[in-house]
VEXDREN-2710 file (C-alpha; in Angstrom, 1 decimal):
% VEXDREN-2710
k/r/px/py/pz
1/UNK/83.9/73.7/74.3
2/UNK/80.6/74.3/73.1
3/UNK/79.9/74.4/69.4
4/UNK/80.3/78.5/69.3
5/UNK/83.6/78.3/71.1
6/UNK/85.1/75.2/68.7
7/UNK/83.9/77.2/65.7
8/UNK/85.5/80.5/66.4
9/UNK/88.0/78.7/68.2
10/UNK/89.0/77.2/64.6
11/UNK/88.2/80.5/62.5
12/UNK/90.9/82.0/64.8
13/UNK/93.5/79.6/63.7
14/UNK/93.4/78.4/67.5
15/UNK/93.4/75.2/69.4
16/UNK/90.0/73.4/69.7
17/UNK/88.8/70.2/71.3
18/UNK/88.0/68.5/67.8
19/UNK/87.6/69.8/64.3
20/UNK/84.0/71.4/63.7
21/UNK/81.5/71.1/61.5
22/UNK/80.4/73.4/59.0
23/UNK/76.4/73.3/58.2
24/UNK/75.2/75.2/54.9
25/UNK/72.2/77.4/54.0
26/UNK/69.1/74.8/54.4
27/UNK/70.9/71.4/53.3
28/UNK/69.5/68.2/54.0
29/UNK/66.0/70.1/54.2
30/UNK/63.8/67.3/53.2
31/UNK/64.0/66.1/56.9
32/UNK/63.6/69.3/58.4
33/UNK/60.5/70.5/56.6
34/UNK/59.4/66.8/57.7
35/UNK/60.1/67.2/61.3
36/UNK/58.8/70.7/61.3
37/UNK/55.6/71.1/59.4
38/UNK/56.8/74.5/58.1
39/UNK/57.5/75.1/54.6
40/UNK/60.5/77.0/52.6
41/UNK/58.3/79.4/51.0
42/UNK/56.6/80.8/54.3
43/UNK/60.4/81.4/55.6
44/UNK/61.0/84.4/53.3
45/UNK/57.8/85.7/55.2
46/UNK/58.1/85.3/58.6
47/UNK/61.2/85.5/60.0
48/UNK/59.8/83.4/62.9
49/UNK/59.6/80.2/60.4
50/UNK/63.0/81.5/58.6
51/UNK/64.8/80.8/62.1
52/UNK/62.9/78.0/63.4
53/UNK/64.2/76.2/60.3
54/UNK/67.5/76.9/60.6
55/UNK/68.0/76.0/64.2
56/UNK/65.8/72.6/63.7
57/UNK/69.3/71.6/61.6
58/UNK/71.0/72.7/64.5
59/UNK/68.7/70.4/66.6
60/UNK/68.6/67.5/64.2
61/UNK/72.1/67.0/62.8
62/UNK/74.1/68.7/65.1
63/UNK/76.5/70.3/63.0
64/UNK/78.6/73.7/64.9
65/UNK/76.9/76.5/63.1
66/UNK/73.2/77.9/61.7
67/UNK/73.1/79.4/58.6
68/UNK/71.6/82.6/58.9
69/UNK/70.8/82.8/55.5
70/UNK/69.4/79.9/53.6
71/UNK/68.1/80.6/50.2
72/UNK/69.9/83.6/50.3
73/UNK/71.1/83.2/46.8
74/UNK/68.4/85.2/44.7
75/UNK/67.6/87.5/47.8
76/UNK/69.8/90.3/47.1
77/UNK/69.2/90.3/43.4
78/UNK/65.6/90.4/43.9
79/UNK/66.4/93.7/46.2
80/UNK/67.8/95.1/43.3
81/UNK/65.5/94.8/40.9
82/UNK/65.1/91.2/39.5
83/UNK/61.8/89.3/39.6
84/UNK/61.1/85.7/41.1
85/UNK/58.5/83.1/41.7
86/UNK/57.9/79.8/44.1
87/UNK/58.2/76.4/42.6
88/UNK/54.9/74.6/42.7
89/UNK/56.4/72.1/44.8
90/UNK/57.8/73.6/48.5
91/UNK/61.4/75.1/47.8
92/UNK/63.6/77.8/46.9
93/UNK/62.5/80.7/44.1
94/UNK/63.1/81.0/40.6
95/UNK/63.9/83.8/38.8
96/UNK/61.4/85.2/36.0
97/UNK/62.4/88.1/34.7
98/UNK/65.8/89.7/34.6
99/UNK/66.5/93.2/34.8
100/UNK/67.5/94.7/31.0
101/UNK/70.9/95.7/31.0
102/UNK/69.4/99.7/29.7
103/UNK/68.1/99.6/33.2
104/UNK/71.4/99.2/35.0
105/UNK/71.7/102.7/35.2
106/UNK/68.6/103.4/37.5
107/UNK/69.6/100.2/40.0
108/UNK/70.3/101.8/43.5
109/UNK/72.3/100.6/46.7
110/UNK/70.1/98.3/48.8
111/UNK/69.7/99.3/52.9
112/UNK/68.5/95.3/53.6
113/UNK/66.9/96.4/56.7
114/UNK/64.4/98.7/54.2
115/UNK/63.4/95.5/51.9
116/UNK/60.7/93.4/52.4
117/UNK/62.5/90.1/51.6
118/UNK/66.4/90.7/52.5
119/UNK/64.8/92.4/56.1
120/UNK/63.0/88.9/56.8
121/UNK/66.9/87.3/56.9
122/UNK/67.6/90.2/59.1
123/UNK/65.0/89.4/61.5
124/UNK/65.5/86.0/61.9
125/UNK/69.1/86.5/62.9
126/UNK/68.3/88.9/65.6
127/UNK/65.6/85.7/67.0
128/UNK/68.7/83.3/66.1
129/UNK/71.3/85.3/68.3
130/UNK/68.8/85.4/71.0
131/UNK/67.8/82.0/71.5
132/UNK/70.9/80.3/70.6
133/UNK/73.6/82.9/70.1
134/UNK/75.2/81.9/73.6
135/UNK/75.6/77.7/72.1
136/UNK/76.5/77.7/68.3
137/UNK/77.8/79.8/65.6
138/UNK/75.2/82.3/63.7
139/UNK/76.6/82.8/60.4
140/UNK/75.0/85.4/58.2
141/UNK/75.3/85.0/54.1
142/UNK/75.8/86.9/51.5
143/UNK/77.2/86.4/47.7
144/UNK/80.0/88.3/45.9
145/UNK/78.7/91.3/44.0
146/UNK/79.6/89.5/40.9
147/UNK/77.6/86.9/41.7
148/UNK/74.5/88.9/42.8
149/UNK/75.0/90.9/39.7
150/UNK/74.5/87.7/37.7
151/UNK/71.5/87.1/39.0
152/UNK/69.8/90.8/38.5
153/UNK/70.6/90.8/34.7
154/UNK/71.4/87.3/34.2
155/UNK/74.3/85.0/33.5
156/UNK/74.6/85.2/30.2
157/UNK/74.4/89.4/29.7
158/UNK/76.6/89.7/32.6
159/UNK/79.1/88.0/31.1
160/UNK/78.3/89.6/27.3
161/UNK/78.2/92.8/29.3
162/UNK/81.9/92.0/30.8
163/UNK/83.3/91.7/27.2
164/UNK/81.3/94.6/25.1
165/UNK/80.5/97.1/28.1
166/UNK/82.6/96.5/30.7
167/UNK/81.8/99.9/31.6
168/UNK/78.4/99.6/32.9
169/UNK/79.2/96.3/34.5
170/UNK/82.0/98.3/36.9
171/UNK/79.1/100.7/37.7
172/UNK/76.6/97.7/38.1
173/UNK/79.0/96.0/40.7
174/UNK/79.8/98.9/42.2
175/UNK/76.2/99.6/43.3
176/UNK/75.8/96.3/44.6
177/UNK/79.1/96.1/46.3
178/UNK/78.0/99.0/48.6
179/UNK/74.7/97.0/49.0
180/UNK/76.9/93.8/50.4
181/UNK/78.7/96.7/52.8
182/UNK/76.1/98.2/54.1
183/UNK/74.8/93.9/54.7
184/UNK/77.6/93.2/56.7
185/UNK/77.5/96.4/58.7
186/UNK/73.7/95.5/59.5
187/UNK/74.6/91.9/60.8
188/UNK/77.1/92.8/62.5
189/UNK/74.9/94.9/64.6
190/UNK/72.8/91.9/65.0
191/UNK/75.9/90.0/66.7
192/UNK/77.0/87.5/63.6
193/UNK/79.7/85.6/64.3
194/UNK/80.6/85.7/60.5
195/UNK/79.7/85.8/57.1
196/UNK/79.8/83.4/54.5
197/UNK/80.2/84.9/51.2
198/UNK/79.1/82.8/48.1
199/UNK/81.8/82.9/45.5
200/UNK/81.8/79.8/42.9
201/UNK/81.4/82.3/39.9
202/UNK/85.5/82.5/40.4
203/UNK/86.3/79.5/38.7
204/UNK/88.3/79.0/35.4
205/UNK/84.9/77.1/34.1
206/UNK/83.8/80.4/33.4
207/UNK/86.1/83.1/33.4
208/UNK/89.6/83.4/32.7
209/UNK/91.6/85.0/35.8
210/UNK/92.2/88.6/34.3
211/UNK/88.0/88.8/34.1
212/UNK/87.8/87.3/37.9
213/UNK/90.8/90.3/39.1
214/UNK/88.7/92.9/36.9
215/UNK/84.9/91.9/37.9
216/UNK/84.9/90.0/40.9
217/UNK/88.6/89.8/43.1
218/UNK/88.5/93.7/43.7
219/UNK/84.9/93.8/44.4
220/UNK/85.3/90.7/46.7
221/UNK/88.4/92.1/48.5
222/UNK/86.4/95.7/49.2
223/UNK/83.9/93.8/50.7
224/UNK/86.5/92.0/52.8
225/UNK/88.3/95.1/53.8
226/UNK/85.3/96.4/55.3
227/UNK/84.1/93.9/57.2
228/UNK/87.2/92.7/58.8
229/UNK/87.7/96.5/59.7
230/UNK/84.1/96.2/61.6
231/UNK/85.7/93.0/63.4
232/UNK/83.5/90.1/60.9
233/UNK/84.9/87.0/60.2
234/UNK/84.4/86.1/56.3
235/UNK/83.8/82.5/54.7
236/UNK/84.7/82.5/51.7
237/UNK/83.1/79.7/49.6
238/UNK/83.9/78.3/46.3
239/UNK/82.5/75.1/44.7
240/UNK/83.5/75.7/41.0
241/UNK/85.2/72.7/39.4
242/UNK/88.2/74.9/38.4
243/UNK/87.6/77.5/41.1
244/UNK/90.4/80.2/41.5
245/UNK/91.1/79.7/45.0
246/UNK/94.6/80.8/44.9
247/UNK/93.3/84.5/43.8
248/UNK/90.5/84.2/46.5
249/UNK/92.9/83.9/49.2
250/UNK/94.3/87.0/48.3
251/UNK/91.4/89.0/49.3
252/UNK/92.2/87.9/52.6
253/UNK/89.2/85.9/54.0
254/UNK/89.2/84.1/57.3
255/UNK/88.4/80.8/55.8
256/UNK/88.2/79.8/52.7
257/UNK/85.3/77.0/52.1
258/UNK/86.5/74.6/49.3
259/UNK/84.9/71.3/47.6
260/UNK/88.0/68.8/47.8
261/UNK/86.6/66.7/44.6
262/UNK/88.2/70.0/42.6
263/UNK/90.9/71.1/44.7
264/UNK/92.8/68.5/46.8
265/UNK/93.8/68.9/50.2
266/UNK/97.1/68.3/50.2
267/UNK/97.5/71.1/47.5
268/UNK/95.2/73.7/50.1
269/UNK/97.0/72.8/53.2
270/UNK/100.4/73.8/52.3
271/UNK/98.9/77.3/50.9
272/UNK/96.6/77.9/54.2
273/UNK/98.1/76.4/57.4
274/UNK/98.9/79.4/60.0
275/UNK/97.2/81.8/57.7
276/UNK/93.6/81.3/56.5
277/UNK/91.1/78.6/57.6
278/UNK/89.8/75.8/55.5
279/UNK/86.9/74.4/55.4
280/UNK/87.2/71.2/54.1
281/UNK/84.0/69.8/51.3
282/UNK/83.7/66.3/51.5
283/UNK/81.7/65.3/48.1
284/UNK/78.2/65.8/48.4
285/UNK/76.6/65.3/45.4
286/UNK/77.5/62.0/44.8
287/UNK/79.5/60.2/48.2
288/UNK/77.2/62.2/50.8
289/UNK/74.3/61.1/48.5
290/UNK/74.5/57.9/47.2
291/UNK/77.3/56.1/49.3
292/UNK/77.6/54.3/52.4
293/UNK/78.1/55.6/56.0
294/UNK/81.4/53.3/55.9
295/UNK/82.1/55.5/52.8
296/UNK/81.6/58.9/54.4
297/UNK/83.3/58.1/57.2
298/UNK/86.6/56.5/55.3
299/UNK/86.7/59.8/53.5
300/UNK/85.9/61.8/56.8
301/UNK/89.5/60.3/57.8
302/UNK/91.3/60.4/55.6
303/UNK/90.6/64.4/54.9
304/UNK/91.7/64.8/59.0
305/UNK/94.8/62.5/58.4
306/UNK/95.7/64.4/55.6
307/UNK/95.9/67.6/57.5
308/UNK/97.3/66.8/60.7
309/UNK/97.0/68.3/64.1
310/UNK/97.4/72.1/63.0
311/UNK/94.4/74.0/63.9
312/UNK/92.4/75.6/61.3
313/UNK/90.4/72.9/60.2
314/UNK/86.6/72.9/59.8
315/UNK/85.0/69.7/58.0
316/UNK/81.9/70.4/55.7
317/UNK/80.2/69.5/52.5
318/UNK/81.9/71.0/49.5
319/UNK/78.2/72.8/49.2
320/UNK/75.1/72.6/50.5
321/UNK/73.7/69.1/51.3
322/UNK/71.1/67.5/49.1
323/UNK/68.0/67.7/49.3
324/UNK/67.6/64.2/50.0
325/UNK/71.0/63.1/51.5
326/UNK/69.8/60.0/53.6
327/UNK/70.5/60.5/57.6
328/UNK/72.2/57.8/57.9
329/UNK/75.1/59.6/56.1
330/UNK/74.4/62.6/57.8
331/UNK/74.5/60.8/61.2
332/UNK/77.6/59.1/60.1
333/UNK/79.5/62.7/58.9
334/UNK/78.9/63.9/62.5
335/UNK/80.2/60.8/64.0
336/UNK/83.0/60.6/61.7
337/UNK/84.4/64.2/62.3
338/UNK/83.8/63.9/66.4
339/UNK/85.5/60.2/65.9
340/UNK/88.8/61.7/64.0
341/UNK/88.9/64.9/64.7
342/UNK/89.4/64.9/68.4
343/UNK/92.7/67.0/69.1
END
């Protein structure tokens, strides 16, 4: 099997010739921008340098998918209205000026083929899915609408806004929900072989499960609904400390993407098997980080012991790599997962 077959393979709850890896957004990019020359900045530009990036992590760590959305995670905000800026130093934006919550009322539904930033991701799929669409996985990416909404009028008045106005929050997320829609239907005219949806703001850290069902499960499911009706598979991540992943299932993703340092396997498993897919999040911000490669790999087995030979198992990171993760532990991940996970 090639590493698009294994993938799709495994999101399909079939058989597979070993587990897969899951890559996500840009992680590990120190390396790439390295290896490359290009810089992070110049990708939401060009869409050229946006998907020569991602598949240089294809090329250098080998993992089954591209990510065709790194840095997506202030994109659609910035489509609907909120204001960013580069670092000084080469990586993602910032945001600098929220939208005032006496605005929400003039915030539209965003086509991303018809803005400037969100049409660059667009773009670089279509060059993605033409050089390697035939090899490996394209995933697009996309966050929740409570999520995005978060991030147009900020954490903090979204979640005032939740408690004193939940009114105008509904109507917020329901603008931005048909903006994720009309996302999904635009990759999926691309040729994606999923989505991965961002979802860690469903997580008892910060919300209590009634507010997750009232501003963020419904919205979520809708967003399902429609793109499993246009045929999309949908990753579902969450990589909250308390995340509510029993409630997320419930929307009905394909897989469900979950960091195993919160939530431990032999809880998910049980819940998921013949159902749902998991991706499995081996610890990234401290074992994939700071540890050994004997490390990564002893936890590598045991997650795939723990599991068994059912299919629906995809390995990962429990979020996107760091920055610096050394490649000795990203060389030993890889080896690990083709070592143990043969089936």
């Amino acid at each position: 099997m090639n590493s698009k077959e294994r993938f799709l393979a495994a999101l399909e709850l079939d058989a597979v010739d070993r587990v897969p890896l899951f890559y996500q957004h840009l992680g590990a990019a120190k390396w790439l921008l390295q290896n490359t020359g290009l810089r992070i900045r110049d990708g939401f530009h060009n869409p050229k340098t946006f998907a020569e990036l991602a598949m240089a992590a294809y090329d250098m760590y080998g993992f089954d998918n591209v990510m065709a959305g790194w840095g997506d995670l202030l994109v659609a905000a910035k489509a609907h209205g909120m204001e960013w800026k580069f670092p000084e130093r080469d990586f993602y934006p910032r945001p600098t000026k929220y939208v005032d919550m006496t605005e929400i009322d003039n915030i539209q539904p965003v086509d991303p083929l018809e803005d400037p930033t969100w049409s660059v991701l667009i773009r670089a799929t279509e060059i993605m899915k033409d050089q390697i669409g035939n090899e490996v996985a394209i995933i697009g990416c996309v966050e929740t609408p409570n999520m995005i909404a978060s991030e147009v009028v900020g954490m903090e008045n979204l979640l005032m806004g939740c408690l004193m106005d939940p009114d105008i929050i509904a109507k917020l997320l329901k603008t931005i929900t048909q903006s994720v829609i009309r996302y999904g239907e635009v990759v999926n005219e691309v040729g994606v072989d999923g989505v991965f949806m961002e979802g860690s703001m469903a997580g008892g850290e910060m919300v209590d499960v009634s507010m997750f069902e009232q501003f963020d499960g419904k919205y979520i499911a809708q967003v399902i609904d429609s793109y499993k009706s246009m045929g999309l598979n949908v990753l579902l991540h969450n990589c909250s400390e308390q995340p509510f992943w029993k409630e997320q299932l419930e929307t009905g993703p394909t897989a469900i993407h979950l960091q195993l340092s919160s939530v431990p396997i032999s809880e998910v498993a049980p819940a998921v098997k013949g159902n749902t897919c998991l991706i499995a999040g081996i610890e990234h911000r401290e074992l994939l980080l700071n540890h050994t490669p004997h490390e990564v790999k002893v936890a590598v087995r045991r997650t795939i012991e723990e599991w068994g030979r059912d299919p629906g198992l995809i390995m990962g990171p429990g979020c996107e790599l760091p920055y610096r993760v050394p490649l000795d532990n990203i060389r030993a991940f890889r080896e690990s997962v083709e070592q143990y996970g043969k089936m």
